[in-house]
N, CA, C and O atoms as CSV, one atom per row, in Angstrom:
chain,resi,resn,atom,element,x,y,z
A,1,UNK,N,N,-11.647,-12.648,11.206
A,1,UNK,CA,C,-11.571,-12.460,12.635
A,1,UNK,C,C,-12.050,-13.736,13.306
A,1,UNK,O,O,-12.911,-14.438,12.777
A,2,UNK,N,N,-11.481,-14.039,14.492
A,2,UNK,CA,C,-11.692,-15.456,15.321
A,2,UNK,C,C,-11.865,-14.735,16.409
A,2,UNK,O,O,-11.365,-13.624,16.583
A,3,UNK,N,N,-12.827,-15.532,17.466
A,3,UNK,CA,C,-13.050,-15.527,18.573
A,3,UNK,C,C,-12.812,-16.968,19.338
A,3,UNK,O,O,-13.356,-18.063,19.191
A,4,UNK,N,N,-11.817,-16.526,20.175
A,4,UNK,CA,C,-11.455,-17.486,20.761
A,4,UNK,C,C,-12.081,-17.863,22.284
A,4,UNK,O,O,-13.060,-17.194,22.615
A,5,UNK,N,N,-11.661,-18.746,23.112
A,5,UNK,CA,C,-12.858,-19.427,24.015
A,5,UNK,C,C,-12.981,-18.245,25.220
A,5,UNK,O,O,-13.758,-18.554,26.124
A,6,UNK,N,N,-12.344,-16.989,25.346
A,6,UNK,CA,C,-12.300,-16.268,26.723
A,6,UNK,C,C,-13.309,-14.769,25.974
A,6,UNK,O,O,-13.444,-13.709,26.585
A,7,UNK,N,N,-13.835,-15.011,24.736
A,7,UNK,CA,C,-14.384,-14.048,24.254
A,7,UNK,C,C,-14.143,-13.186,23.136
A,7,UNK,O,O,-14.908,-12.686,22.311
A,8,UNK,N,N,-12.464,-13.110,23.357
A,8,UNK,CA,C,-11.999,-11.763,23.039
A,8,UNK,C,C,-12.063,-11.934,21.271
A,8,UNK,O,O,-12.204,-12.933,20.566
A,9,UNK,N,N,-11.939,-10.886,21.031
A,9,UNK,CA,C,-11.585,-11.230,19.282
A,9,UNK,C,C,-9.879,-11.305,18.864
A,9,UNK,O,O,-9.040,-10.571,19.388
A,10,UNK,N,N,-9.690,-11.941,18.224
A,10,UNK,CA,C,-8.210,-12.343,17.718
A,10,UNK,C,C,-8.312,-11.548,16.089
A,10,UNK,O,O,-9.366,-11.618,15.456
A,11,UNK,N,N,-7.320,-10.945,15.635
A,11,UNK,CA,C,-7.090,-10.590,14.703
A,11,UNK,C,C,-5.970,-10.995,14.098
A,11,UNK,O,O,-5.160,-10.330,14.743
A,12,UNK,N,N,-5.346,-11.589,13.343
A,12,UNK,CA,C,-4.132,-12.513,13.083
A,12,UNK,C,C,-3.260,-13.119,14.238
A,12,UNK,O,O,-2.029,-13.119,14.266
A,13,UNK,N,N,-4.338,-13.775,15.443
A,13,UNK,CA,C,-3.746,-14.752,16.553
A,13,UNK,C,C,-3.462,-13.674,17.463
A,13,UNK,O,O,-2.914,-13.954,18.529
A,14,UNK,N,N,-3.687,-12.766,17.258
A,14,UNK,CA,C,-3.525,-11.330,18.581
A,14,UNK,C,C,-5.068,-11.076,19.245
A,14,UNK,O,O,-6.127,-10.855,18.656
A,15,UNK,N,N,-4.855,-11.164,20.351
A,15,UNK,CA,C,-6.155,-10.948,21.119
A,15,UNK,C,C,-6.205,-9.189,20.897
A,15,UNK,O,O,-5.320,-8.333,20.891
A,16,UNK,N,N,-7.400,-9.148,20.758
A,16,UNK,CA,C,-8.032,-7.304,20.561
A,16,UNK,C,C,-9.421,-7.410,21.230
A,16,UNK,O,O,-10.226,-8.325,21.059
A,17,UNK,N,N,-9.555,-6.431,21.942
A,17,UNK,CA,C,-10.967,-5.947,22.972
A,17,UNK,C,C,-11.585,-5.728,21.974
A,17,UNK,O,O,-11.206,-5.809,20.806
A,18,UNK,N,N,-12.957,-5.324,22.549
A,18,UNK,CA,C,-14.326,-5.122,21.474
A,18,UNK,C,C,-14.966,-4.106,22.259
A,18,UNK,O,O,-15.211,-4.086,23.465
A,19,UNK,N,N,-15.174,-3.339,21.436
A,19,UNK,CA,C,-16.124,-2.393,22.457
A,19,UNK,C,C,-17.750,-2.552,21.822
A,19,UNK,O,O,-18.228,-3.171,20.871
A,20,UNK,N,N,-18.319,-1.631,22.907
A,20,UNK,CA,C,-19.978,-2.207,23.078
A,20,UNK,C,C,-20.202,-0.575,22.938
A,20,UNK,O,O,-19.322,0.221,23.266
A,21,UNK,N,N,-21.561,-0.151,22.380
A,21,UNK,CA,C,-22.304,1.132,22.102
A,21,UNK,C,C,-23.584,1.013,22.939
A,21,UNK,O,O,-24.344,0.106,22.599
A,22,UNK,N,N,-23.919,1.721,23.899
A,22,UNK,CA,C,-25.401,1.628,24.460
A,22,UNK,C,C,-25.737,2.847,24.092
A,22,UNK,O,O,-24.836,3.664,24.276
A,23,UNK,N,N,-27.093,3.427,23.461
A,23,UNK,CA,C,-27.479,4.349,23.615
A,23,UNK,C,C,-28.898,4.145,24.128
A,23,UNK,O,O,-29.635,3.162,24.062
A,24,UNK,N,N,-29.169,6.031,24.956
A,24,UNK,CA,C,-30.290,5.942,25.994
A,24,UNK,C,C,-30.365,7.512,25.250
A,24,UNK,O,O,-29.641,8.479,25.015
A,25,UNK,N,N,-31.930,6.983,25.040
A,25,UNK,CA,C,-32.335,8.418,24.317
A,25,UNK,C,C,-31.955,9.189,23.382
A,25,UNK,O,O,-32.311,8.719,22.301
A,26,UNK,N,N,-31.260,10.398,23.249
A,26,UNK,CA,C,-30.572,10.799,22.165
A,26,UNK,C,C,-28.619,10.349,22.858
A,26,UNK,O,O,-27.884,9.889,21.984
A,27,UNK,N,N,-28.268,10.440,23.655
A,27,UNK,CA,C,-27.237,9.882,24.312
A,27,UNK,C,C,-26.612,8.898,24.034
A,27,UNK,O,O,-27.328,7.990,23.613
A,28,UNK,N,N,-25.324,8.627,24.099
A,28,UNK,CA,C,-25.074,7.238,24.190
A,28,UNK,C,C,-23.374,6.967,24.480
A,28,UNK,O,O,-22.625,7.671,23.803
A,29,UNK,N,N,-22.887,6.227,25.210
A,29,UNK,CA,C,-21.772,6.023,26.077
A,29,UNK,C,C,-20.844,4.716,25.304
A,29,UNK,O,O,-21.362,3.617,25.110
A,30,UNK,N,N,-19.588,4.990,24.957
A,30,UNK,CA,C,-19.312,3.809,24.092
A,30,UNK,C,C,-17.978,3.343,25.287
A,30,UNK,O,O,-17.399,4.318,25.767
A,31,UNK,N,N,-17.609,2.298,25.648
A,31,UNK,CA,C,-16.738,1.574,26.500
A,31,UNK,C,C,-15.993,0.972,25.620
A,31,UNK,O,O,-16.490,0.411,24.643
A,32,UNK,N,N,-14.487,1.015,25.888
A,32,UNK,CA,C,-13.633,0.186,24.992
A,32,UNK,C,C,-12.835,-0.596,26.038
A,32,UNK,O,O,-12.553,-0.103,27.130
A,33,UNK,N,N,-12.357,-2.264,25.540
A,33,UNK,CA,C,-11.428,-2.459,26.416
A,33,UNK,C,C,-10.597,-2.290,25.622
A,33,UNK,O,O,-9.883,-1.759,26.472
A,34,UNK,N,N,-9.793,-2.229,24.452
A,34,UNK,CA,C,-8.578,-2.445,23.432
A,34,UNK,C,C,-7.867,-1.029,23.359
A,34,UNK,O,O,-8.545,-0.009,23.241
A,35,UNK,N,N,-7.037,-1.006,23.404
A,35,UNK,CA,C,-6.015,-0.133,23.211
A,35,UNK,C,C,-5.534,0.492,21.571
A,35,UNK,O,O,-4.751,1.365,21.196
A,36,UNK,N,N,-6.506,-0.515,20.846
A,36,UNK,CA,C,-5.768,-0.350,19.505
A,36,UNK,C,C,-7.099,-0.695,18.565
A,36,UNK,O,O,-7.701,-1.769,18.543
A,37,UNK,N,N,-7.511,0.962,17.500
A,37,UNK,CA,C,-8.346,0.603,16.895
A,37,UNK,C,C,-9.631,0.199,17.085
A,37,UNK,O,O,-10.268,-0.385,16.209
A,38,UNK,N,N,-10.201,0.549,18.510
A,38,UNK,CA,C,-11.711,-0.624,18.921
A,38,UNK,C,C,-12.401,0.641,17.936
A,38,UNK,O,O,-11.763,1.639,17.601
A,39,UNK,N,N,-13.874,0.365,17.543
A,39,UNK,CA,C,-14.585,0.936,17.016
A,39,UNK,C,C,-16.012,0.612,17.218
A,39,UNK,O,O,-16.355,-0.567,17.298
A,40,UNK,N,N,-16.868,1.576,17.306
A,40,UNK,CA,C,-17.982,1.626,17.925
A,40,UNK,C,C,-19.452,1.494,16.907
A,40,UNK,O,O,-19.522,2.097,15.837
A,41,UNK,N,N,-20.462,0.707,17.375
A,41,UNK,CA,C,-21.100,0.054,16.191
A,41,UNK,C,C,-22.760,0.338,17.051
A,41,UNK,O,O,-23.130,-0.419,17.948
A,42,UNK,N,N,-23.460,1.339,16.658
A,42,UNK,CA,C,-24.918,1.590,16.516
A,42,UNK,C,C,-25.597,0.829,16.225
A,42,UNK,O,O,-25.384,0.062,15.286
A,43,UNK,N,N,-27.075,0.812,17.276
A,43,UNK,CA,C,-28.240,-0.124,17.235
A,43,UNK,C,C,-28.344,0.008,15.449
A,43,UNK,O,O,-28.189,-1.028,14.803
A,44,UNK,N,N,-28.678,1.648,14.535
A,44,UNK,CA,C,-28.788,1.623,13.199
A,44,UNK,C,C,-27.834,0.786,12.321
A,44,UNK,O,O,-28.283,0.126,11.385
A,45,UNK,N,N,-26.334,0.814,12.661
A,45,UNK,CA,C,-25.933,0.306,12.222
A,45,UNK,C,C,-25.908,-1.588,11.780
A,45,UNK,O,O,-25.533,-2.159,10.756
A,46,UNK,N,N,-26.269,-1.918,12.590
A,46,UNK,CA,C,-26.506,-3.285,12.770
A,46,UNK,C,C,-28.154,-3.867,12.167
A,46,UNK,O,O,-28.462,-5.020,11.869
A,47,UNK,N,N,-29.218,-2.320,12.117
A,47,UNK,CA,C,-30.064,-3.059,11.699
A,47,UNK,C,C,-30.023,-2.638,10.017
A,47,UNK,O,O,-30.976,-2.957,9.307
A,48,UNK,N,N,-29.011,-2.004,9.528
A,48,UNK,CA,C,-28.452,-1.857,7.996
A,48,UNK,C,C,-28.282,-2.893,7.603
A,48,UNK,O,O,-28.932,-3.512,6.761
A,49,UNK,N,N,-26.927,-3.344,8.468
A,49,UNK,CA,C,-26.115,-5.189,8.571
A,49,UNK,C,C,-27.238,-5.970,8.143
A,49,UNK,O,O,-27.361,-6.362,6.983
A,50,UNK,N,N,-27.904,-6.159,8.889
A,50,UNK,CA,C,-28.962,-7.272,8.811
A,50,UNK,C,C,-30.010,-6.809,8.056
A,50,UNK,O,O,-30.908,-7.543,8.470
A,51,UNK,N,N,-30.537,-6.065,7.197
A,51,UNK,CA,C,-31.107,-5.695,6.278
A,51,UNK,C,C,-30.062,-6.381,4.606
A,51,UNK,O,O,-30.351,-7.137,3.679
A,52,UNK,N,N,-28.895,-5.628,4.973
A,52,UNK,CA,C,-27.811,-6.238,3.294
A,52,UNK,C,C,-27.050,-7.616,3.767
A,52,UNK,O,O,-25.988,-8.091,3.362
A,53,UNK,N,N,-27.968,-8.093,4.770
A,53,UNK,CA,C,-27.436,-9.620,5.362
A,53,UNK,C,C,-28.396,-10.568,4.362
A,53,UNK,O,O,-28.141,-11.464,3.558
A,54,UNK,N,N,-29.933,-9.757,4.933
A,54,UNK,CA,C,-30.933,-10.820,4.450
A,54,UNK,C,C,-31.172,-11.028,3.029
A,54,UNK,O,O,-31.479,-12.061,2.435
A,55,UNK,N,N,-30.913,-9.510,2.478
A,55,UNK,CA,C,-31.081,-9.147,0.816
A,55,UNK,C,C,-29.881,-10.355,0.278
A,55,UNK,O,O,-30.207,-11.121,-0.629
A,56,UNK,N,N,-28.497,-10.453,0.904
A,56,UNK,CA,C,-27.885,-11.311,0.313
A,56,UNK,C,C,-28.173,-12.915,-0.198
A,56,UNK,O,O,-28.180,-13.615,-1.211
A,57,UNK,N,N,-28.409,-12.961,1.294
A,57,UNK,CA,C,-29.300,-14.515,1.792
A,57,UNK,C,C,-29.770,-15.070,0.377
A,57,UNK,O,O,-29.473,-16.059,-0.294
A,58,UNK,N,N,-30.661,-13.959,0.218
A,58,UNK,CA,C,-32.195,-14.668,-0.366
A,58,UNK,C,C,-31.206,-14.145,-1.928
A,58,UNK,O,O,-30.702,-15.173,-2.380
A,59,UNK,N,N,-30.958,-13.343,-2.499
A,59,UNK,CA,C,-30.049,-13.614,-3.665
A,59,UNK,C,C,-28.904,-14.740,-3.912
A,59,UNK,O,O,-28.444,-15.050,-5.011
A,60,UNK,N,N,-28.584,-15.225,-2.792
A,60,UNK,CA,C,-27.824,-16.344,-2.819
A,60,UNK,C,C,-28.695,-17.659,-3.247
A,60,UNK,O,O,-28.317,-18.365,-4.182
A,61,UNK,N,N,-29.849,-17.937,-2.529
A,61,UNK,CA,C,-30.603,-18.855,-2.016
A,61,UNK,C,C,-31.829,-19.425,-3.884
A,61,UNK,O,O,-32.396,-20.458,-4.240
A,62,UNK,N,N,-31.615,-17.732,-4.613
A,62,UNK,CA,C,-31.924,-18.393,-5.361
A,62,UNK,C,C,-31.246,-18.681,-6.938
A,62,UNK,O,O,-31.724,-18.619,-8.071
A,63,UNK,N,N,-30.283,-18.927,-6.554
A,63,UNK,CA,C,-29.101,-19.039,-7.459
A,63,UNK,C,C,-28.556,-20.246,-7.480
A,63,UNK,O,O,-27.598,-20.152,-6.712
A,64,UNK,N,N,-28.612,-21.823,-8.095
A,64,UNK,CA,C,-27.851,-22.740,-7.844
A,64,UNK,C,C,-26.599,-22.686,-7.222
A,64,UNK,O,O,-26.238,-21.602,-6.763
A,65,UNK,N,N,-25.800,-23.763,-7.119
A,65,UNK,CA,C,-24.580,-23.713,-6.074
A,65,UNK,C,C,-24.061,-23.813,-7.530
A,65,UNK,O,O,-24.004,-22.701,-8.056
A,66,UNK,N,N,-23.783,-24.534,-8.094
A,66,UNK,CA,C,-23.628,-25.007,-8.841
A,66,UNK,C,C,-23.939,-25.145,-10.470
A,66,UNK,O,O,-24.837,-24.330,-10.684
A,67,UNK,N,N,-23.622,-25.763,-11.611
A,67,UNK,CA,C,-23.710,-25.749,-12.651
A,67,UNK,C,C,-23.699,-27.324,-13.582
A,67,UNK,O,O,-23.006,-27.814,-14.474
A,68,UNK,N,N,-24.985,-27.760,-12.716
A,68,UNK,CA,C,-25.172,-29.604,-12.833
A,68,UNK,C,C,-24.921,-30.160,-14.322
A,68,UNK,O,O,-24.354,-31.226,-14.563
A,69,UNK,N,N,-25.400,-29.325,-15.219
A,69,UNK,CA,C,-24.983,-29.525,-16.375
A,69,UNK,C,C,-23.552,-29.337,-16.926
A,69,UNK,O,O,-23.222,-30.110,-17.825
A,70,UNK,N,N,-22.922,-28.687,-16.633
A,70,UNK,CA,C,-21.588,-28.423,-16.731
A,70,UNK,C,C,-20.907,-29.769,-16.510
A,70,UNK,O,O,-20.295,-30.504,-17.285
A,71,UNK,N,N,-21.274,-29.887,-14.887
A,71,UNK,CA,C,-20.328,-30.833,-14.382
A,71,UNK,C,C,-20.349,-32.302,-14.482
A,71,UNK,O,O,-19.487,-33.078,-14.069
A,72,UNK,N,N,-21.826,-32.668,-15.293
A,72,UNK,CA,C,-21.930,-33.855,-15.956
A,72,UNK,C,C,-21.152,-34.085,-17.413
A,72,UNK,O,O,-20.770,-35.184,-17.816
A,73,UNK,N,N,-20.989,-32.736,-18.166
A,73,UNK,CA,C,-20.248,-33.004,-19.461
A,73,UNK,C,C,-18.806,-32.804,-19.072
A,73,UNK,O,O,-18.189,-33.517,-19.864
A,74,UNK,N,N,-17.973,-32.236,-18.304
A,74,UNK,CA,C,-17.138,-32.115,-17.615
A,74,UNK,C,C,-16.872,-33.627,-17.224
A,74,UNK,O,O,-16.013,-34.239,-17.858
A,75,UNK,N,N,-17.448,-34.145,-16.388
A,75,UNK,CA,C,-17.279,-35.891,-15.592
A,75,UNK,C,C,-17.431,-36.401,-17.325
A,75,UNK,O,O,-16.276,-36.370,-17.751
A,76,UNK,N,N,-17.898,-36.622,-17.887
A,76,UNK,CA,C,-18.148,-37.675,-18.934
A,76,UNK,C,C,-16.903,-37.414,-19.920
A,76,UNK,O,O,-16.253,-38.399,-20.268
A,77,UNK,N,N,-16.529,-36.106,-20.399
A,77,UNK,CA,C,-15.599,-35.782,-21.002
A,77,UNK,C,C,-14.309,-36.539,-20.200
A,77,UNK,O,O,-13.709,-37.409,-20.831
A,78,UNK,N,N,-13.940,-36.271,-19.025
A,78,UNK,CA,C,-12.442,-37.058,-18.063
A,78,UNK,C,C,-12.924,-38.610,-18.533
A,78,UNK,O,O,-12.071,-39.201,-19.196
A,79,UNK,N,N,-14.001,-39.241,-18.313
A,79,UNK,CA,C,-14.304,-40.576,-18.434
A,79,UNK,C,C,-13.694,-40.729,-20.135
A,79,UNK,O,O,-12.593,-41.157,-20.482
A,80,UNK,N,N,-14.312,-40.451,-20.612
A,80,UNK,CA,C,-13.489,-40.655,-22.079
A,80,UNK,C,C,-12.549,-40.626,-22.753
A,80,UNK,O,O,-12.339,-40.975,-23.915
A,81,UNK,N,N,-11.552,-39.891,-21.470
A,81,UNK,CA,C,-10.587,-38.986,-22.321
A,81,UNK,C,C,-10.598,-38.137,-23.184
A,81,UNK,O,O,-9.881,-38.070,-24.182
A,82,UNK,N,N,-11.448,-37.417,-22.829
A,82,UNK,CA,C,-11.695,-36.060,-24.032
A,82,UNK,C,C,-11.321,-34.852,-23.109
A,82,UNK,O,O,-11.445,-33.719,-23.573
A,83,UNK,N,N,-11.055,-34.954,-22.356
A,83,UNK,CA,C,-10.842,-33.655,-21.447
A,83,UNK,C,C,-9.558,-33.096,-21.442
A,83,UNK,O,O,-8.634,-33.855,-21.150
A,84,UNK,N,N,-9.346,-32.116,-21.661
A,84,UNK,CA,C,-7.973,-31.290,-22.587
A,84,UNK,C,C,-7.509,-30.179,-21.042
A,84,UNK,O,O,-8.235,-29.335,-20.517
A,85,UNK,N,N,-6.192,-30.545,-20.665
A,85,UNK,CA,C,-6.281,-29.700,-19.656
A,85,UNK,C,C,-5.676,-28.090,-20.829
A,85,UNK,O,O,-5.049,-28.251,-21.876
A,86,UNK,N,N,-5.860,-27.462,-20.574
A,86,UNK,CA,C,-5.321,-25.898,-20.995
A,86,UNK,C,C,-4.607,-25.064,-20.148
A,86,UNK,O,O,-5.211,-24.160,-19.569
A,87,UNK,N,N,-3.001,-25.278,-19.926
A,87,UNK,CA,C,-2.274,-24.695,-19.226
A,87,UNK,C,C,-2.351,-22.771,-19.366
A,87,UNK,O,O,-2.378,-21.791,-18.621
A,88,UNK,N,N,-2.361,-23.080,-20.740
A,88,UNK,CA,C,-2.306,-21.288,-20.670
A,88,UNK,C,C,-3.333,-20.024,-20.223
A,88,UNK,O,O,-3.223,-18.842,-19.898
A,89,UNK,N,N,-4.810,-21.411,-20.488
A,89,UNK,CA,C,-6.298,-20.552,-19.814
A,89,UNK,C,C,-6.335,-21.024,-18.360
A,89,UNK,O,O,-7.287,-20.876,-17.594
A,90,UNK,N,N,-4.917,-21.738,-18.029
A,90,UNK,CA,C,-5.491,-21.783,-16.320
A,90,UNK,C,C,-4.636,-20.794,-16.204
A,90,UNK,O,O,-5.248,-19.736,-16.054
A,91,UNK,N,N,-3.300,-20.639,-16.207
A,91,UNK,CA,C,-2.425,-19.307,-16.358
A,91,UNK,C,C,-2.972,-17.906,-16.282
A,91,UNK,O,O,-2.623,-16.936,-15.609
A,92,UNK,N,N,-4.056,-18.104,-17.283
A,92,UNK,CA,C,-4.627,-16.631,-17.805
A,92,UNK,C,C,-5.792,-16.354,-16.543
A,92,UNK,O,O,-6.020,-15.179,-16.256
A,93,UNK,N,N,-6.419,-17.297,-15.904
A,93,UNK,CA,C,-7.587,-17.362,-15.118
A,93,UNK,C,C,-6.495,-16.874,-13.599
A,93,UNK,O,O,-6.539,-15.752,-13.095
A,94,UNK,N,N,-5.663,-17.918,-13.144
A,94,UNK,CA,C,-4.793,-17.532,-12.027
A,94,UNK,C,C,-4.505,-16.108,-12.076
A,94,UNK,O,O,-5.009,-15.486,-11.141
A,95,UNK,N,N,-3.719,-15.303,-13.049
A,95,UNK,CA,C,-3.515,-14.308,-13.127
A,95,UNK,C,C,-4.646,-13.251,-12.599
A,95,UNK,O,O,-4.643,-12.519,-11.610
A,96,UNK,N,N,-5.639,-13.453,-13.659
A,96,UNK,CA,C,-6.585,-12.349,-13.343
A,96,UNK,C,C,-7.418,-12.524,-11.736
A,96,UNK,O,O,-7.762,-11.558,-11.054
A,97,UNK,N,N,-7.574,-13.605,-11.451
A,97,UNK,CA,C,-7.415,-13.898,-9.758
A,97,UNK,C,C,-6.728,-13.214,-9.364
A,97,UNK,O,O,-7.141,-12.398,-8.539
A,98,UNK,N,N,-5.735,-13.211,-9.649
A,98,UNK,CA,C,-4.960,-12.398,-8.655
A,98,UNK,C,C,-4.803,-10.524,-8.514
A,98,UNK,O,O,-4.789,-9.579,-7.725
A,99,UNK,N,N,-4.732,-10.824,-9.583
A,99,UNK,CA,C,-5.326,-9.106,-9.858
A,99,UNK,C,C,-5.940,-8.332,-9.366
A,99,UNK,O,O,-5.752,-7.125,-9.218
A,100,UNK,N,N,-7.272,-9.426,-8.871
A,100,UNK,CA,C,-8.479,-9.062,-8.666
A,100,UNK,C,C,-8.375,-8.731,-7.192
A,100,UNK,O,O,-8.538,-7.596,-6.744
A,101,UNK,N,N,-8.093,-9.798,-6.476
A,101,UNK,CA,C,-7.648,-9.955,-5.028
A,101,UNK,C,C,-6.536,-8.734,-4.835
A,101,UNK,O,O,-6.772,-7.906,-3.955
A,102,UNK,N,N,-5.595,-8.631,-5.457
A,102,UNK,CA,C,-4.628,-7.257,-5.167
A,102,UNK,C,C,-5.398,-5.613,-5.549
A,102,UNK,O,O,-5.094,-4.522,-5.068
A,103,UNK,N,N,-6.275,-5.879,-6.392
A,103,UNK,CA,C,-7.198,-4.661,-6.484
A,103,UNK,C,C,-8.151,-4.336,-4.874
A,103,UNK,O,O,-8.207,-3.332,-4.164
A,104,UNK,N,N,-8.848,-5.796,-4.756
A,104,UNK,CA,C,-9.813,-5.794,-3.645
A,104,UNK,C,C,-8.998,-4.981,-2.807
A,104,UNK,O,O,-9.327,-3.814,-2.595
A,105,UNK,N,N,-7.566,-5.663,-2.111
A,105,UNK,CA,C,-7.112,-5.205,-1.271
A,105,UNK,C,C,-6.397,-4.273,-1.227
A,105,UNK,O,O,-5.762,-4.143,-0.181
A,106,UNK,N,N,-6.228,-3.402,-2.152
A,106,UNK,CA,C,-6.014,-2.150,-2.122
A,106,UNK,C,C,-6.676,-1.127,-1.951
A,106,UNK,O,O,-6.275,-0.077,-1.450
A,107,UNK,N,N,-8.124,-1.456,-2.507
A,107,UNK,CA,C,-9.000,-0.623,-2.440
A,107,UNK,C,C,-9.609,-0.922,-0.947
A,107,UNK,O,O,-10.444,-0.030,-0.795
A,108,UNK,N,N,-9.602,-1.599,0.026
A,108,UNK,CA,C,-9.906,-2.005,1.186
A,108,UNK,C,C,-8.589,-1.087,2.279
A,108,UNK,O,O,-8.515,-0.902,3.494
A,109,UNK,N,N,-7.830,-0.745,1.268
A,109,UNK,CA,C,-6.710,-0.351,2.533
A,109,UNK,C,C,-6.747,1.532,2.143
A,109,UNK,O,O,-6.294,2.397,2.892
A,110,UNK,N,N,-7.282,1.728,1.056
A,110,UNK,CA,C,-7.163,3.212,0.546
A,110,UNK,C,C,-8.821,3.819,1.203
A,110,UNK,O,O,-9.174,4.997,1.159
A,111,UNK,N,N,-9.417,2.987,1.624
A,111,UNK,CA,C,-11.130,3.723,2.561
A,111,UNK,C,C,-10.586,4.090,3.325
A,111,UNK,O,O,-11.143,4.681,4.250
């Protein structure tokens, strides 16, 4: 999702309204401007968000980016010419990528 400079949210280059949730007391009044799909999002809800926001964070944070050792025998191997490309394990890797991504998004469209 993009937000473009007048606010609104864009969903594949289509402008879509956003609606806002206030609640007062046990009450609470939800305003939509969008015609299509707006959905309404609780003070609880958001402090869930930012609870499996921060847990991520900090599981990210202590996990290298990276694999420094790898990518030094990796660089030294190309320098030598020892580095073997393997068409059929990039084949086999693409594939299951993709798999994976057509699973995700199926299971994202069947909730």
């Amino acid at each position: 999702m993009k937000i473009d400079n007048s606010g609104k949210s864009l969903v594949n280059g289509q402008s879509v309204g956003t609606s806002r949730r206030v609640s007062v007391g046990n009450q609470s009044s939800a305003s939509s401007s969008a015609a299509t799909g707006s959905s309404s999002v609780s003070a609880n809800d958001i402090q869930i968000f930012s609870a499996k926001l921060k847990m991520l964070e900090t599981s990210m944070t202590s996990q290298p980016a990276f694999d420094a050792a790898r990518v030094e025998e990796i660089r030294d191997a190309i320098a030598n010419g020892k580095f073997k490309v393997r068409p059929d394990a990039i084949a086999d890797k693409l594939v299951e990528n993709v798999k994976q991504l057509l699973s995700k998004q199926n299971g994202e469209h069947n909730e």
